[in-house]
N, CA, C and O atoms as a GROMACS GRO file, in nm:
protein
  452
    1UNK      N    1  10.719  -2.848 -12.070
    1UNK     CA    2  10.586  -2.870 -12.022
    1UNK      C    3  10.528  -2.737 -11.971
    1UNK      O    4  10.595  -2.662 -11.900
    2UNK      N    5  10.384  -2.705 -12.015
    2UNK     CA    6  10.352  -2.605 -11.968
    2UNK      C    7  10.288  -2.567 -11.808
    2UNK      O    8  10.212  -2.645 -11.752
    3UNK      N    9  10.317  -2.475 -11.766
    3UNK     CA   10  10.312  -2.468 -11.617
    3UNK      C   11  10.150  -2.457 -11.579
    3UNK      O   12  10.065  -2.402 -11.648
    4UNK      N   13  10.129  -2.530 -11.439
    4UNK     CA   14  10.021  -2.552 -11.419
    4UNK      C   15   9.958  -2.467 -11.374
    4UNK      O   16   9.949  -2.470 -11.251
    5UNK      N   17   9.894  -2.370 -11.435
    5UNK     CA   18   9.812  -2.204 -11.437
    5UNK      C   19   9.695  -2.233 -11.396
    5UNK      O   20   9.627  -2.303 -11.472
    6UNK      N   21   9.637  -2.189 -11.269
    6UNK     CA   22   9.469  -2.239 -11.260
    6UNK      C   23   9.414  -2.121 -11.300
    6UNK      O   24   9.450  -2.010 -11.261
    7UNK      N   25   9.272  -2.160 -11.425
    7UNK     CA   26   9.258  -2.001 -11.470
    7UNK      C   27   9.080  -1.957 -11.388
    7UNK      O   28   8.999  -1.868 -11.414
    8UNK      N   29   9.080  -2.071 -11.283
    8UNK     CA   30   8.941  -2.034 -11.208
    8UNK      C   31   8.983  -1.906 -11.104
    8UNK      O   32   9.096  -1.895 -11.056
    9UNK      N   33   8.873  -1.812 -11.077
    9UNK     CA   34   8.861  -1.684 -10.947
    9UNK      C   35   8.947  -1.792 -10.840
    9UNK      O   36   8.975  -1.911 -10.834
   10UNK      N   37   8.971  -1.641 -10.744
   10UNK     CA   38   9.010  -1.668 -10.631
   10UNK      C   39   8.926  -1.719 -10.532
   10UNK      O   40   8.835  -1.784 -10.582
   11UNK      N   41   8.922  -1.714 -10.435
   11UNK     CA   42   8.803  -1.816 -10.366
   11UNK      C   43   8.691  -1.669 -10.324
   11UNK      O   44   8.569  -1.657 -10.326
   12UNK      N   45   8.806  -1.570 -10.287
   12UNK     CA   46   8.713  -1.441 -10.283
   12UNK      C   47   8.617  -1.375 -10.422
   12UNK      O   48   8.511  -1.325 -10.459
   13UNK      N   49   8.696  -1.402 -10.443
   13UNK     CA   50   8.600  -1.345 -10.594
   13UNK      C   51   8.469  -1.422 -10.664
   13UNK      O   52   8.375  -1.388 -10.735
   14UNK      N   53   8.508  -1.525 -10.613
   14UNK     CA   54   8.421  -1.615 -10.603
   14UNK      C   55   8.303  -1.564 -10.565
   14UNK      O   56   8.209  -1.527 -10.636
   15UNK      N   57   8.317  -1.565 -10.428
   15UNK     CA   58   8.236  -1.518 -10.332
   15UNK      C   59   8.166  -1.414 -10.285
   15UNK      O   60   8.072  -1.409 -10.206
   16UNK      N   61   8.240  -1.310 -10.361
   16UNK     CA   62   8.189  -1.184 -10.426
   16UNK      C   63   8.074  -1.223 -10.488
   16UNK      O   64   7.961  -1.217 -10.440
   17UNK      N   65   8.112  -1.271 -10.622
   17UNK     CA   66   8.030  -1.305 -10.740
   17UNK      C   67   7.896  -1.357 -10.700
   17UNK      O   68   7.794  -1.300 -10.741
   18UNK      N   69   7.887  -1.508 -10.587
   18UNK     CA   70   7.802  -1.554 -10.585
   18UNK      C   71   7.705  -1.471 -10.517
   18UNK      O   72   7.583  -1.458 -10.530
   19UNK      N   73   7.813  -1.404 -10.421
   19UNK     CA   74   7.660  -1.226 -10.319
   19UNK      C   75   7.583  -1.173 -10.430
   19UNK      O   76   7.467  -1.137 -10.410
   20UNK      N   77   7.634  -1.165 -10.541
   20UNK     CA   78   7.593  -1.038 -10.604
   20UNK      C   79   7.491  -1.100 -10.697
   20UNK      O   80   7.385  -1.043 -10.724
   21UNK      N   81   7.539  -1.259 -10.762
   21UNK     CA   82   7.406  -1.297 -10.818
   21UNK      C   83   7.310  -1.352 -10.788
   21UNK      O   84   7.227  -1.403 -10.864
   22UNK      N   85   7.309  -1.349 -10.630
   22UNK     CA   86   7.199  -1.371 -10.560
   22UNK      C   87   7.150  -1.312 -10.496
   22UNK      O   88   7.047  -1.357 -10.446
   23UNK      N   89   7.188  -1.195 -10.466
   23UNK     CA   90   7.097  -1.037 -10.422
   23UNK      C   91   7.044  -1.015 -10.546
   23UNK      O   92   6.922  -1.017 -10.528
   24UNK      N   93   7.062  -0.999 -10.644
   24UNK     CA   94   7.010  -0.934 -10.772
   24UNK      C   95   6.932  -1.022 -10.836
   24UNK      O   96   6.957  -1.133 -10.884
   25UNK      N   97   6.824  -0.949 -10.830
   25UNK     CA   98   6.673  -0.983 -10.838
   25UNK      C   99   6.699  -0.964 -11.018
   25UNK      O  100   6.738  -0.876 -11.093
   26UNK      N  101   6.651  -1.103 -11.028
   26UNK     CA  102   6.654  -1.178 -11.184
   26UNK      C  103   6.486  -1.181 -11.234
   26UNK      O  104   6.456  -1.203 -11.351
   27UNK      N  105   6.434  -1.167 -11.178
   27UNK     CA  106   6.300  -1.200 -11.240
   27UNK      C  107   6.246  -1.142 -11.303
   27UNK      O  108   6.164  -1.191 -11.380
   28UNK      N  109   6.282  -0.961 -11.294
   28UNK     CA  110   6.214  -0.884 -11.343
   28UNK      C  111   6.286  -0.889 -11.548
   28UNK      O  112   6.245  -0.839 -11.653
   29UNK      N  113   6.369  -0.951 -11.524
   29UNK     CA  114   6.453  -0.978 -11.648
   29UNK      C  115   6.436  -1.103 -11.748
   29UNK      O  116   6.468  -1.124 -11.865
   30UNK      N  117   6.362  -1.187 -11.633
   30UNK     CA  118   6.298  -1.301 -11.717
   30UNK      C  119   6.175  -1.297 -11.750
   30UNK      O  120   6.126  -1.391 -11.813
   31UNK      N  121   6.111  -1.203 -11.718
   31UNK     CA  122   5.995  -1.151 -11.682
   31UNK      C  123   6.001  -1.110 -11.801
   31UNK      O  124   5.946  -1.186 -11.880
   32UNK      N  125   6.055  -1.004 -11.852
   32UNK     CA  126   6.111  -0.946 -11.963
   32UNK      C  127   6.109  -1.009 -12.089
   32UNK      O  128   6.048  -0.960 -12.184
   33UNK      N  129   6.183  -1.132 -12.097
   33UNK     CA  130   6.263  -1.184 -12.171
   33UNK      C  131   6.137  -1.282 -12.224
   33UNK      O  132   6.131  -1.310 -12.344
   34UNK      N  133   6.026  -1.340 -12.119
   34UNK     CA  134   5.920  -1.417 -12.198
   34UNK      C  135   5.828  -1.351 -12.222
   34UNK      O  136   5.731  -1.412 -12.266
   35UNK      N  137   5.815  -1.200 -12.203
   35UNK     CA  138   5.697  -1.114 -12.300
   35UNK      C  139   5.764  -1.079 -12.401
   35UNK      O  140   5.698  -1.041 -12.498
   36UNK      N  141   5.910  -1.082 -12.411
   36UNK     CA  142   5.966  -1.051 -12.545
   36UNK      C  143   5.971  -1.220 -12.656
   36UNK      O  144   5.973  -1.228 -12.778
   37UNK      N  145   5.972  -1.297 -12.583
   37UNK     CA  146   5.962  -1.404 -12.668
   37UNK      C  147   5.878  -1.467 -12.723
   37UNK      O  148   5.887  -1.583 -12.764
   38UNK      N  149   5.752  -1.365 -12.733
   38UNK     CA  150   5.640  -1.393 -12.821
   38UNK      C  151   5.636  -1.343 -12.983
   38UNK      O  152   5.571  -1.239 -12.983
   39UNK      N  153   5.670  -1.368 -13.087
   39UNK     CA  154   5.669  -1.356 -13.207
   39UNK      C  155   5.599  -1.193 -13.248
   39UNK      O  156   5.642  -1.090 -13.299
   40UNK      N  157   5.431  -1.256 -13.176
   40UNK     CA  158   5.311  -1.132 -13.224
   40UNK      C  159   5.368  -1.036 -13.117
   40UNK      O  160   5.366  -0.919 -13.156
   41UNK      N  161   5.418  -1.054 -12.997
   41UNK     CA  162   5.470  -0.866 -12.920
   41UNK      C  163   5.597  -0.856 -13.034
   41UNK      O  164   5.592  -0.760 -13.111
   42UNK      N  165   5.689  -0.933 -13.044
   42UNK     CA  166   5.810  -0.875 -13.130
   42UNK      C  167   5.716  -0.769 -13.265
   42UNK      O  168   5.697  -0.647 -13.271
   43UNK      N  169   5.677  -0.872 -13.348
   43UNK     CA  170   5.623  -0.774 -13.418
   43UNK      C  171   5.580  -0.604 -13.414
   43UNK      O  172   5.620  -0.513 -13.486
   44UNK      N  173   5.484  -0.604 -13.302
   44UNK     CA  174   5.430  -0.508 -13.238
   44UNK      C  175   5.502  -0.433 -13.184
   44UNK      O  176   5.447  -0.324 -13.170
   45UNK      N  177   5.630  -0.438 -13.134
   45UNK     CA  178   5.737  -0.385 -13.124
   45UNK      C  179   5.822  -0.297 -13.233
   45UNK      O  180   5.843  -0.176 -13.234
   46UNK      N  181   5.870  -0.420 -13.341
   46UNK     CA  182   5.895  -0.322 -13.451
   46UNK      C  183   5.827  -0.301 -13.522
   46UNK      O  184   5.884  -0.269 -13.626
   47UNK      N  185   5.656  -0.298 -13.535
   47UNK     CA  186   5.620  -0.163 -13.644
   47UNK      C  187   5.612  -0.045 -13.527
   47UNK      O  188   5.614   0.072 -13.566
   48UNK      N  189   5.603  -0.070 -13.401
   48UNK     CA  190   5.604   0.111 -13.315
   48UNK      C  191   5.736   0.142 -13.362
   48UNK      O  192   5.753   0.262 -13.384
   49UNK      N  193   5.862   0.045 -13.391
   49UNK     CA  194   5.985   0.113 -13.364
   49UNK      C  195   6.020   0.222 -13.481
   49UNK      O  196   6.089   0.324 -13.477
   50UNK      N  197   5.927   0.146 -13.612
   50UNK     CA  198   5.949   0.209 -13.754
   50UNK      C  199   5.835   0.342 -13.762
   50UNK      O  200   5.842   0.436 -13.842
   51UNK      N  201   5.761   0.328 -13.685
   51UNK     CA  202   5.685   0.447 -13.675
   51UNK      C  203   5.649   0.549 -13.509
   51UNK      O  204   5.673   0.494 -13.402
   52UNK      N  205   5.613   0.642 -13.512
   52UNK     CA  206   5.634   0.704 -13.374
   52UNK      C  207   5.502   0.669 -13.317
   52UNK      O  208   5.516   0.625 -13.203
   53UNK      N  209   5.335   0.673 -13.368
   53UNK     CA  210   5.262   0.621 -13.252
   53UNK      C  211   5.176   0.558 -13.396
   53UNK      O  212   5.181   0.586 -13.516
   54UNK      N  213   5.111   0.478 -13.326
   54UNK     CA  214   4.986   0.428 -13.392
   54UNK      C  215   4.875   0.376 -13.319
   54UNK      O  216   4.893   0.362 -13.198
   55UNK      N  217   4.749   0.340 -13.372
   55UNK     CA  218   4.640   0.324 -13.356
   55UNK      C  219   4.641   0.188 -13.361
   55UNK      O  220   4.710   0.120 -13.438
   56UNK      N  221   4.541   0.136 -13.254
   56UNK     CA  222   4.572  -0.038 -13.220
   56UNK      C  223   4.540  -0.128 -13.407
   56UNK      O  224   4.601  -0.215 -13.470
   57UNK      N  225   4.387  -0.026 -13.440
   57UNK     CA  226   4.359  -0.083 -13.551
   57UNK      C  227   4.472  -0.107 -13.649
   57UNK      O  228   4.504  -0.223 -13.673
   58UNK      N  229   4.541   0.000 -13.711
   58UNK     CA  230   4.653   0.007 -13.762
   58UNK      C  231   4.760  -0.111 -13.778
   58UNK      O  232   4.803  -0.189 -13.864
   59UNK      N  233   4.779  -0.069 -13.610
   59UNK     CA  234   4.928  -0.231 -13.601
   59UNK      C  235   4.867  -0.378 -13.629
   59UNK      O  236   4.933  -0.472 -13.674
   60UNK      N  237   4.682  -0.385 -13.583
   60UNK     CA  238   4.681  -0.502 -13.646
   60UNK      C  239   4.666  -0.559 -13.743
   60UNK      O  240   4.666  -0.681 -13.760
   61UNK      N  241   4.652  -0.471 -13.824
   61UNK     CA  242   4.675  -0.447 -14.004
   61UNK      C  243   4.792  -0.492 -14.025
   61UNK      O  244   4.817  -0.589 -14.097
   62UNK      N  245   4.873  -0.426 -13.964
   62UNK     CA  246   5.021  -0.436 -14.039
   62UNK      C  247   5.095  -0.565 -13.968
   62UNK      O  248   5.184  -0.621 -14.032
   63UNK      N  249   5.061  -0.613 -13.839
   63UNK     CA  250   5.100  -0.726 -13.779
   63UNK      C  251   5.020  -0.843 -13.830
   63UNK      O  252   5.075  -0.952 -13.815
   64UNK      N  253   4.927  -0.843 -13.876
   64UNK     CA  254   4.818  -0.956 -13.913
   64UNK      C  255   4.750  -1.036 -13.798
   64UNK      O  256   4.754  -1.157 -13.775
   65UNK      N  257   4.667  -0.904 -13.709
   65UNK     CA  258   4.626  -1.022 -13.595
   65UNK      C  259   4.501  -0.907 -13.572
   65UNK      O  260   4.473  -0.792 -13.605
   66UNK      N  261   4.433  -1.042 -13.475
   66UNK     CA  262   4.326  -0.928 -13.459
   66UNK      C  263   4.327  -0.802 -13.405
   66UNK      O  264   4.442  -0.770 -13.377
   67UNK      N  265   4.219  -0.684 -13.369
   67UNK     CA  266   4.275  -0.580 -13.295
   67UNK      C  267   4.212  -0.628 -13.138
   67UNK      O  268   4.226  -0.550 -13.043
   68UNK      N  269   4.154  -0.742 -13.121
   68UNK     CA  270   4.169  -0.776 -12.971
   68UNK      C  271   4.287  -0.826 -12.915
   68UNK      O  272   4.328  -0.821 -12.799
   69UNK      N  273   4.345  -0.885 -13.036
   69UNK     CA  274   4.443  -0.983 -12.983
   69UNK      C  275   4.580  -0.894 -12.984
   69UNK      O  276   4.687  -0.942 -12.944
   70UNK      N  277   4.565  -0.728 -13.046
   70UNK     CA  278   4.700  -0.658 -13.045
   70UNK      C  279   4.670  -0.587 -12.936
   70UNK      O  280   4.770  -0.540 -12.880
   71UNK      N  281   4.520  -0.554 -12.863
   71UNK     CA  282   4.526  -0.514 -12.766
   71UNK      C  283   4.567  -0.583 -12.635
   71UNK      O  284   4.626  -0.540 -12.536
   72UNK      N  285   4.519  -0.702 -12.666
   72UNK     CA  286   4.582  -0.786 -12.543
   72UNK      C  287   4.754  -0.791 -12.522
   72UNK      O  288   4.822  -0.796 -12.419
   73UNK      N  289   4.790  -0.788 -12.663
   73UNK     CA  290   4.904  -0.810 -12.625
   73UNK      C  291   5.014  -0.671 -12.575
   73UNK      O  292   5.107  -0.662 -12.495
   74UNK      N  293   4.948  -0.580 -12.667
   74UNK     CA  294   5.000  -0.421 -12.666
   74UNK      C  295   4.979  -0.422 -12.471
   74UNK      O  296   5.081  -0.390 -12.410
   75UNK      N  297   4.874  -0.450 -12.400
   75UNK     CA  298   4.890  -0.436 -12.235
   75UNK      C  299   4.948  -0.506 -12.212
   75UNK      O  300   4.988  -0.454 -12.109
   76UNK      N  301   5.013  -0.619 -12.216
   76UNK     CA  302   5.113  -0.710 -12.191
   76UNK      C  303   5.279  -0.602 -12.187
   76UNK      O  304   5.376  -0.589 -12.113
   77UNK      N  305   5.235  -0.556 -12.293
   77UNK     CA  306   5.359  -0.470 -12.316
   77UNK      C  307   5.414  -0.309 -12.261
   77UNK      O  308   5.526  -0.256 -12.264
   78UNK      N  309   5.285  -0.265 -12.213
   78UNK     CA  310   5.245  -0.150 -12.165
   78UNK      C  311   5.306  -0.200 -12.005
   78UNK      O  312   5.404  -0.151 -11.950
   79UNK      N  313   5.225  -0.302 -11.955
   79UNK     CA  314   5.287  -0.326 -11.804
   79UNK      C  315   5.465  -0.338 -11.781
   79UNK      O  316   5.520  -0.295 -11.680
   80UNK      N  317   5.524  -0.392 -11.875
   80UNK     CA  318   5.669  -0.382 -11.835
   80UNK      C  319   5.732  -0.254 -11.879
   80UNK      O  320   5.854  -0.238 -11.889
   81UNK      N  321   5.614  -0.134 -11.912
   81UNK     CA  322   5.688  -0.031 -11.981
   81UNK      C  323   5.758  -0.036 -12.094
   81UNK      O  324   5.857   0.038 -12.098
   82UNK      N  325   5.736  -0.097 -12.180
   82UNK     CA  326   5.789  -0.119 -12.287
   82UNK      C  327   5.711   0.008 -12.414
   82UNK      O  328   5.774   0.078 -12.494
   83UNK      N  329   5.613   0.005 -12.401
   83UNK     CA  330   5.475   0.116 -12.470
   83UNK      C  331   5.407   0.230 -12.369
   83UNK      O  332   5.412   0.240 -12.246
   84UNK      N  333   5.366   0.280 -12.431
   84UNK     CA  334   5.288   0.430 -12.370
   84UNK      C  335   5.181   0.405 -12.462
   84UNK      O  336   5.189   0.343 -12.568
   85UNK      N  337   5.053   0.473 -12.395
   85UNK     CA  338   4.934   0.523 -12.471
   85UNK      C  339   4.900   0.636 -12.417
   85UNK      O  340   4.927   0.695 -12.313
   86UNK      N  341   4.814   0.660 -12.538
   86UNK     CA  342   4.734   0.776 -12.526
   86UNK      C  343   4.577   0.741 -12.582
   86UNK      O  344   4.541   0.669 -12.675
   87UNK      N  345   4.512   0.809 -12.500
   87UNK     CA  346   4.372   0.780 -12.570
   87UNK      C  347   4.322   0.952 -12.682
   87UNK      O  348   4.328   1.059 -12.621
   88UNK      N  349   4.297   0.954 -12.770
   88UNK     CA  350   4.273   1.005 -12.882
   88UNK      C  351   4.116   1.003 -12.957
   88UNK      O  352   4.095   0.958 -13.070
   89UNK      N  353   4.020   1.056 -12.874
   89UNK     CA  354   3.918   1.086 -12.934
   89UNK      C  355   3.851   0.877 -12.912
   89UNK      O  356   3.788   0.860 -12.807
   90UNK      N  357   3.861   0.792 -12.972
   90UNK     CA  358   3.818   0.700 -12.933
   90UNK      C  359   3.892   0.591 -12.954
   90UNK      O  360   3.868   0.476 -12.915
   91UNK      N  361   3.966   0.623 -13.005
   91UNK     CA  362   4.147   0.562 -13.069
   91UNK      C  363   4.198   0.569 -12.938
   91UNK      O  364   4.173   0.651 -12.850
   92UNK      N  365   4.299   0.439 -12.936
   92UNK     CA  366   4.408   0.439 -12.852
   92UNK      C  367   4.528   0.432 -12.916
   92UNK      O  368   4.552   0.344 -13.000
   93UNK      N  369   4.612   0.523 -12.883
   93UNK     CA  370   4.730   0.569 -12.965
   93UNK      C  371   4.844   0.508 -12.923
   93UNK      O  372   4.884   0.593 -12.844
   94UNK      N  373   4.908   0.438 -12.922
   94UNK     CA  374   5.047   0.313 -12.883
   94UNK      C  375   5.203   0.413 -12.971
   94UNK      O  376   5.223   0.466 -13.080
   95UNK      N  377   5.267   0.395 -12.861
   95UNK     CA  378   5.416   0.446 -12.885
   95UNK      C  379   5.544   0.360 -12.822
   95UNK      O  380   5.531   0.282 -12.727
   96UNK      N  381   5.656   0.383 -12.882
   96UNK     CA  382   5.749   0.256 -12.853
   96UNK      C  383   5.768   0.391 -12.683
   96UNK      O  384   5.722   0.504 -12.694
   97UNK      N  385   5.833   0.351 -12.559
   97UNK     CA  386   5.821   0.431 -12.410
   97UNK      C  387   5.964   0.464 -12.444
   97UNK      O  388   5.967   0.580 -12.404
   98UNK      N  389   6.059   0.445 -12.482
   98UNK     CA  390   6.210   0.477 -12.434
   98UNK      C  391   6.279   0.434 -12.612
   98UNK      O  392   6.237   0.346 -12.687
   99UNK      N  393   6.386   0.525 -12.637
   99UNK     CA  394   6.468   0.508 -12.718
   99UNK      C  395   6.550   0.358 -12.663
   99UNK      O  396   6.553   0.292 -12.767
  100UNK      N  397   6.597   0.298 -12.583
  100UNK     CA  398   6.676   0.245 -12.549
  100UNK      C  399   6.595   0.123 -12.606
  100UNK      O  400   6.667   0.042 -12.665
  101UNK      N  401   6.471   0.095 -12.602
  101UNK     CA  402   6.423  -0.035 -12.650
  101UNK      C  403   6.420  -0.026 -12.805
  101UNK      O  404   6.426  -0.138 -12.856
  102UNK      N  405   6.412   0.085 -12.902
  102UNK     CA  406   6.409   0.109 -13.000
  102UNK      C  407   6.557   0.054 -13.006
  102UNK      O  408   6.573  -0.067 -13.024
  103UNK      N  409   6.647   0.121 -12.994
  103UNK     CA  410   6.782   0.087 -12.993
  103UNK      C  411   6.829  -0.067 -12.951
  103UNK      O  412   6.925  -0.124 -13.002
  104UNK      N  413   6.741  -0.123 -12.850
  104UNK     CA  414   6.789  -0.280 -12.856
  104UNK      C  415   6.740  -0.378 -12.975
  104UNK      O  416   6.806  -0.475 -13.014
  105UNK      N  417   6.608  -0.337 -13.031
  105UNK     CA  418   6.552  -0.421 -13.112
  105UNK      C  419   6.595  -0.382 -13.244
  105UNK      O  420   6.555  -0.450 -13.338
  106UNK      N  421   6.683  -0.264 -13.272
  106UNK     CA  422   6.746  -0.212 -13.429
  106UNK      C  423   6.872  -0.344 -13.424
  106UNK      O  424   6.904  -0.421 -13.514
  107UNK      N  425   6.919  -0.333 -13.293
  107UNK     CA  426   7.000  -0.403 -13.269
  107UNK      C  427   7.005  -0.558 -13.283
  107UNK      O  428   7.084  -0.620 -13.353
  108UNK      N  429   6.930  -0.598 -13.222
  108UNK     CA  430   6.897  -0.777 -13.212
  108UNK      C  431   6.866  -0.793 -13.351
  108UNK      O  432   6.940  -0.880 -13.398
  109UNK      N  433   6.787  -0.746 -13.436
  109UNK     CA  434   6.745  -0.744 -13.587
  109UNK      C  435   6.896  -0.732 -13.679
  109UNK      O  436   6.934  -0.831 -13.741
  110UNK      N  437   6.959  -0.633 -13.680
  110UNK     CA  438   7.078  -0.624 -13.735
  110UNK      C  439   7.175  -0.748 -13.665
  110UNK      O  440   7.292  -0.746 -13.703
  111UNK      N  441   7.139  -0.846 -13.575
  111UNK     CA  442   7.258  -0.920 -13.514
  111UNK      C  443   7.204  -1.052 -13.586
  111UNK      O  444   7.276  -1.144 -13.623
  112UNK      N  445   7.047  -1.043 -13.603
  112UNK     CA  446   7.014  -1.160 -13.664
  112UNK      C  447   7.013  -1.207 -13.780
  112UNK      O  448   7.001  -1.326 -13.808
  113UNK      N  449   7.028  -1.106 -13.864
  113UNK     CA  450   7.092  -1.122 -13.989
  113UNK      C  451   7.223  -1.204 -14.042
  113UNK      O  452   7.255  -1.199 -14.161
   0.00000   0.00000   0.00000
């Protein structure tokens, strides 16, 4: 008969655990996670990722939405830092802000396959 192994934490570790996931501020991550779970920002996401900046008109060409509705969403995306702009003569110029988001969404794409 096999011996009776309890494979739950110790009561400390436990208790560790529960400090730590309740000091640590979750919101800014869910926060995250439902501006990323919009279809039209994903999009908008990877055509910046496949190209280095573009013009709002542009992405809504290539996303199929209006250019109010890529602007609305492009500031959606700008506030969590996800994008940078630049303004350009009368153009607003949109760029992916950090390699690391380029690098998560090469990623999630290659996982979804």
């Amino acid at each position: 008969m096999a011996d009776n192994v309890s494979a739950s934490l110790s009561h400390e570790k436990l208790e560790k655990t529960r400090e730590t996931v309740h000091t640590q501020s979750l919101s800014g991550i869910v926060r995250m996670f439902k501006v990323l779970s919009d279809q039209t920002r994903m999009k908008l996401l990877y055509v910046l990722c496949l190209e280095e900046e573009m013009c709002v008109s542009d992405i809504s060409k290539l996303v199929g939405c209006s250019i109010s509705s890529a602007s609305h969403h492009l500031r959606s995306l700008r506030r969590l830092g996800f994008v940078s702009d630049r303004n350009v003569g009368k153009s607003v110029m949109y760029s992916i802000k950090n390699d690391r988001l380029k690098q998560m969404m090469m990623l999630a794409l290659e996982s979804s396959q």
